[in-house]
ZADO-1210 file (C-alpha; in nm, 4 decimals, padded with zeros to 6 digits):
<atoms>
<atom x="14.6539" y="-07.6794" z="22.2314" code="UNK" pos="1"/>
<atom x="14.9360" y="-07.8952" z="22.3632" code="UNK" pos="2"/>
<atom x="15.1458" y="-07.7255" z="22.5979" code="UNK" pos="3"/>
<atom x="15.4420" y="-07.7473" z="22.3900" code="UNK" pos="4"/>
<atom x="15.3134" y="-07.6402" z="22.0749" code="UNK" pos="5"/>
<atom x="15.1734" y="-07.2996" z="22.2886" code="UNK" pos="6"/>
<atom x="15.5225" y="-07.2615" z="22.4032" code="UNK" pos="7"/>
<atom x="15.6378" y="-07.2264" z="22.0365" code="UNK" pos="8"/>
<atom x="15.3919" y="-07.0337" z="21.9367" code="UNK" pos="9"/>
<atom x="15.4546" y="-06.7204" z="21.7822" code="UNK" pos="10"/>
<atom x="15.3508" y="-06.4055" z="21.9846" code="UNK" pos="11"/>
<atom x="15.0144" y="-06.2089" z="21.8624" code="UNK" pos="12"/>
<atom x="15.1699" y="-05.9251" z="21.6708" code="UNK" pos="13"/>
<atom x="15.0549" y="-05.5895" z="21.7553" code="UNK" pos="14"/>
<atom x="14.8919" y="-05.3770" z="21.4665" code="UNK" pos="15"/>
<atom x="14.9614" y="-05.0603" z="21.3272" code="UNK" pos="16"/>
<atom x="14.7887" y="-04.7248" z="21.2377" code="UNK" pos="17"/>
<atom x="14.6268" y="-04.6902" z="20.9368" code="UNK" pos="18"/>
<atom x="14.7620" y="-04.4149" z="20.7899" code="UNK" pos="19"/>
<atom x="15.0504" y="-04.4969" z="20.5704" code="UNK" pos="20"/>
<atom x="15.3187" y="-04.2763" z="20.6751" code="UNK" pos="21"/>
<atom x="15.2585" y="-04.3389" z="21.0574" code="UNK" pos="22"/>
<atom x="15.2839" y="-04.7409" z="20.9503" code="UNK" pos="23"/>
<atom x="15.5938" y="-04.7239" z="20.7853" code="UNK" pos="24"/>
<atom x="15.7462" y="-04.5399" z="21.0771" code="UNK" pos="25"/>
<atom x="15.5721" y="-04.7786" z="21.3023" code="UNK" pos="26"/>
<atom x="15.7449" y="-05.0825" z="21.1470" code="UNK" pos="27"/>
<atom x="16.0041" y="-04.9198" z="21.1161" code="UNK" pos="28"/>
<atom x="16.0248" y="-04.8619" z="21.5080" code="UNK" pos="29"/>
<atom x="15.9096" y="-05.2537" z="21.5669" code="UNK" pos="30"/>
<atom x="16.1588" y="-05.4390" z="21.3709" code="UNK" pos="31"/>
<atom x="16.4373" y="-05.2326" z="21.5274" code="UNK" pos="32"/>
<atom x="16.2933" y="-05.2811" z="21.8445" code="UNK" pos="33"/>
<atom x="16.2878" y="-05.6467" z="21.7284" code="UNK" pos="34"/>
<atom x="16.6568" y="-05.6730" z="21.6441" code="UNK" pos="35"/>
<atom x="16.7982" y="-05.4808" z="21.9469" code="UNK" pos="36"/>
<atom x="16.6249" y="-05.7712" z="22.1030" code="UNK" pos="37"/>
<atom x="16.7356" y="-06.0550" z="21.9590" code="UNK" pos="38"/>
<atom x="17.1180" y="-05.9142" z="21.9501" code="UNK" pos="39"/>
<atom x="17.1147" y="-05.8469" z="22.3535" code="UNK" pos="40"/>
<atom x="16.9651" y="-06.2579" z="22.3519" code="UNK" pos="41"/>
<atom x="17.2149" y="-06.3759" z="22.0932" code="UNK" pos="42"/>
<atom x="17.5672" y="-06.1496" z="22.1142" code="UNK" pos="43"/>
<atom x="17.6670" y="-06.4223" z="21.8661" code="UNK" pos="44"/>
<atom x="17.4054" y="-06.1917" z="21.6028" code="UNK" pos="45"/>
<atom x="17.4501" y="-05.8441" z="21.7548" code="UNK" pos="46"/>
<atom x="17.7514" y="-05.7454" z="21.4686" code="UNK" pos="47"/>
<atom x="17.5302" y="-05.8778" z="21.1938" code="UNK" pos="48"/>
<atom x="17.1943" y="-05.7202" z="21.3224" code="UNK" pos="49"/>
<atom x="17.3513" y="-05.4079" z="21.3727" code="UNK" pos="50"/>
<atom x="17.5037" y="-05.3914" z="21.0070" code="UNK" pos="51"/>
<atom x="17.1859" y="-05.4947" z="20.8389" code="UNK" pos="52"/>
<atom x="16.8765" y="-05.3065" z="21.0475" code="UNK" pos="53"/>
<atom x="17.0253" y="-05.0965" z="21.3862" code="UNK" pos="54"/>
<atom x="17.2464" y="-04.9297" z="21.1937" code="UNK" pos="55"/>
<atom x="17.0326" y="-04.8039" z="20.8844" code="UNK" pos="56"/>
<atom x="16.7764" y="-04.5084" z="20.9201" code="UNK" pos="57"/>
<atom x="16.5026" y="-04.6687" z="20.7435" code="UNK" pos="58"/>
<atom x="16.3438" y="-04.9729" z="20.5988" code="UNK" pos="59"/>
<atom x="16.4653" y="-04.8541" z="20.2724" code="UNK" pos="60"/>
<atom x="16.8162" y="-04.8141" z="20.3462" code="UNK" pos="61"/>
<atom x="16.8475" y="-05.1766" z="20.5238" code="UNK" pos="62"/>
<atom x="16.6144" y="-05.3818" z="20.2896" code="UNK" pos="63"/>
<atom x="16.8791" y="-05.2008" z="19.9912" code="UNK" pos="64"/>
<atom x="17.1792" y="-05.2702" z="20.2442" code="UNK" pos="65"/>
<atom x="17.0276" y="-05.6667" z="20.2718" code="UNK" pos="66"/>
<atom x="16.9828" y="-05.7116" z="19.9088" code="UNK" pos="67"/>
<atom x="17.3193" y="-05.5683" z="19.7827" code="UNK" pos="68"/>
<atom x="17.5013" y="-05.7909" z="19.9830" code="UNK" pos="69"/>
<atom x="17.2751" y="-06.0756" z="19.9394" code="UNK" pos="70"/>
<atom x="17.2915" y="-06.0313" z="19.5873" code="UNK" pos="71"/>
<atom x="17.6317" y="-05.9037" z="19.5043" code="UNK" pos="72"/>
<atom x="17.9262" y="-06.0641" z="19.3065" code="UNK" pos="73"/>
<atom x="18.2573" y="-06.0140" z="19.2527" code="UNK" pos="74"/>
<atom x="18.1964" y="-05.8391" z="18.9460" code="UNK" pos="75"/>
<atom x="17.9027" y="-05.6874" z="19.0995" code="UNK" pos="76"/>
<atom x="17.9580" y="-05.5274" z="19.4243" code="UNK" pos="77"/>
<atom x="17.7043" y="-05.4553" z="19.6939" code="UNK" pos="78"/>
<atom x="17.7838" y="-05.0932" z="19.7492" code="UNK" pos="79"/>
<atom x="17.6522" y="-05.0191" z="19.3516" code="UNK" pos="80"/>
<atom x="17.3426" y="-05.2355" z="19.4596" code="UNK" pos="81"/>
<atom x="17.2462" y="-05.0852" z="19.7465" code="UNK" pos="82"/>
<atom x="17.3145" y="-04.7382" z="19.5555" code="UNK" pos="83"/>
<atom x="17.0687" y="-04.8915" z="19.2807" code="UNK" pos="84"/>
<atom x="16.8287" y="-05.0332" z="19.5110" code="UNK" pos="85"/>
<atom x="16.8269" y="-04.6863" z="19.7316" code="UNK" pos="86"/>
<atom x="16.7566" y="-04.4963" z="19.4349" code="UNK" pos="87"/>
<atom x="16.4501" y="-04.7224" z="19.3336" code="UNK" pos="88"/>
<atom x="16.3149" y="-04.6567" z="19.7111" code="UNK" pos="89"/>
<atom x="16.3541" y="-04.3335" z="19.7040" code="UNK" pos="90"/>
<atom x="16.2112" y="-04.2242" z="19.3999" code="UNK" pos="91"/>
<atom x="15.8959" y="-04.4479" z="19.4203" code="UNK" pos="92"/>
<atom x="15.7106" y="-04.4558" z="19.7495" code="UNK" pos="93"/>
<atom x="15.4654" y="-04.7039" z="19.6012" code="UNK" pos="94"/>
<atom x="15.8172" y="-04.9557" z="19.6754" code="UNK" pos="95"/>
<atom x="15.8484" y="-04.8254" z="19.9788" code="UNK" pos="96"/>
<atom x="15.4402" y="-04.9182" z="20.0251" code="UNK" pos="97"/>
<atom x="15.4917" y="-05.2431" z="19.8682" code="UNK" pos="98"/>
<atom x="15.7335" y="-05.3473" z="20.1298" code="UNK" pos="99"/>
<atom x="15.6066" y="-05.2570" z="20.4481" code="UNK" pos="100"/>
<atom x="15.2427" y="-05.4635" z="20.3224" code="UNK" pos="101"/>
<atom x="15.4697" y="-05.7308" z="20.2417" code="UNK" pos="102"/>
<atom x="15.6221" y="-05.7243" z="20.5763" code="UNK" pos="103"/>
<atom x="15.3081" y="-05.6994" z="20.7458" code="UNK" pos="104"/>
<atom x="15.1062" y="-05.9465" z="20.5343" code="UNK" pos="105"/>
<atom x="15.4157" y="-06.2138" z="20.6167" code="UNK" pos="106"/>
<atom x="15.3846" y="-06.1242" z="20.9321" code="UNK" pos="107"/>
<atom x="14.9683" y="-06.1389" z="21.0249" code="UNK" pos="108"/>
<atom x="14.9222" y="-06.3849" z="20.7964" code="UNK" pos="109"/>
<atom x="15.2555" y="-06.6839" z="20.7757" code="UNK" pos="110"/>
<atom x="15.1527" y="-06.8268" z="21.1710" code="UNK" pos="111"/>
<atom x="15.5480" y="-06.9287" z="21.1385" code="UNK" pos="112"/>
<atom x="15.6591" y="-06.6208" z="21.1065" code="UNK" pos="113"/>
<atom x="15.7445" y="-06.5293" z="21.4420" code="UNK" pos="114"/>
<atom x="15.9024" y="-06.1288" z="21.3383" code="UNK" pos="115"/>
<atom x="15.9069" y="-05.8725" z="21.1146" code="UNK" pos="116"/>
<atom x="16.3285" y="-05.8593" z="21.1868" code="UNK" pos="117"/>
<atom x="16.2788" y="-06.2495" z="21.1230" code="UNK" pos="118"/>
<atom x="16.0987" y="-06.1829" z="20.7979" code="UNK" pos="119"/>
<atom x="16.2968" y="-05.9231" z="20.6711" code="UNK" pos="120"/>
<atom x="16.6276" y="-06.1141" z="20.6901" code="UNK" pos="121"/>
<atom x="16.5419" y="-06.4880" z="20.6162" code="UNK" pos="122"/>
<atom x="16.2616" y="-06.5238" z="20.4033" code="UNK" pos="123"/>
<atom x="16.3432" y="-06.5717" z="20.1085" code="UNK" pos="124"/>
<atom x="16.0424" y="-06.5337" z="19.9288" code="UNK" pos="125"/>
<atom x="15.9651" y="-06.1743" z="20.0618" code="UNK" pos="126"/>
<atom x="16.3256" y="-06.0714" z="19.9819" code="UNK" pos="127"/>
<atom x="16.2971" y="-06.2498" z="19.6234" code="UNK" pos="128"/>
<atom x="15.9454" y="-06.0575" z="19.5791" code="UNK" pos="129"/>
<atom x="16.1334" y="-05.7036" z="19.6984" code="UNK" pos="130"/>
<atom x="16.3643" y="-05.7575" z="19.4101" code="UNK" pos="131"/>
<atom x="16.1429" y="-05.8446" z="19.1233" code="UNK" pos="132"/>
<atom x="15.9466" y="-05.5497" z="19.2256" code="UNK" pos="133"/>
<atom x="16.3016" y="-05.3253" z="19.1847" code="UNK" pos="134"/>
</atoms>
């Protein structure tokens, strides 16, 4: 492999248990790990990471936090979406399954994808997948 295209490589993820409720926490743990990171590289982010995943408890509460205001409209605000969304989480943990093997199968399996954080927040097609599933 050129050197350059090593350079831009994306790091070998590390992978997680195999029990389901230690792998959500696990994620959990990484992509906040992932986005105190990338707001102490780029201050320019830190206010945005910190609204969408630092500041949330769970995946749950910041992939609901993400879509409201992603999908929100004047006439529909985010703060009933993320209500709507939270509620769909937190009744069903087969959601809550869904999206951590999203997460991880973007991120094992899309040799772009260089984060969970990353995935989470820009790709559109595992965000547009989280909502059909709602």
């Amino acid at each position: 492999m050129p050197a350059e295209e090593h350079r831009n490589a994306s790091p070998a993820a590390p992978h997680p248990p195999t029990d389901t409720a230690e792998e959500a926490i696990w994620l959990w743990t990484q992509i906040k790990a992932e986005a105190r990171r990338d707001a102490e590289s780029e201050p320019a982010l830190a206010s945005y990471l910190y609204s969408t995943i630092l500041s949330h408890s769970s995946l749950e509460r910041s992939l609901s936090f993400h879509l409201g205001n992603k999908l929100c409209s004047s006439t529909l605000l985010s703060t009933l979406l993320y209500d709507l969304f939270l509620n769909n989480f937190s009744t069903d943990p087969d959601l809550r399954a869904a999206a951590s093997a999203d997460l991880l199968a973007a991120r094992y399996r899309d040799p772009a994808c260089v984060s969970f954080s990353h995935c989470l927040l820009n790709y559109k097609g595992f965000l547009a997948c989280q909502v059909c599933k709602l």
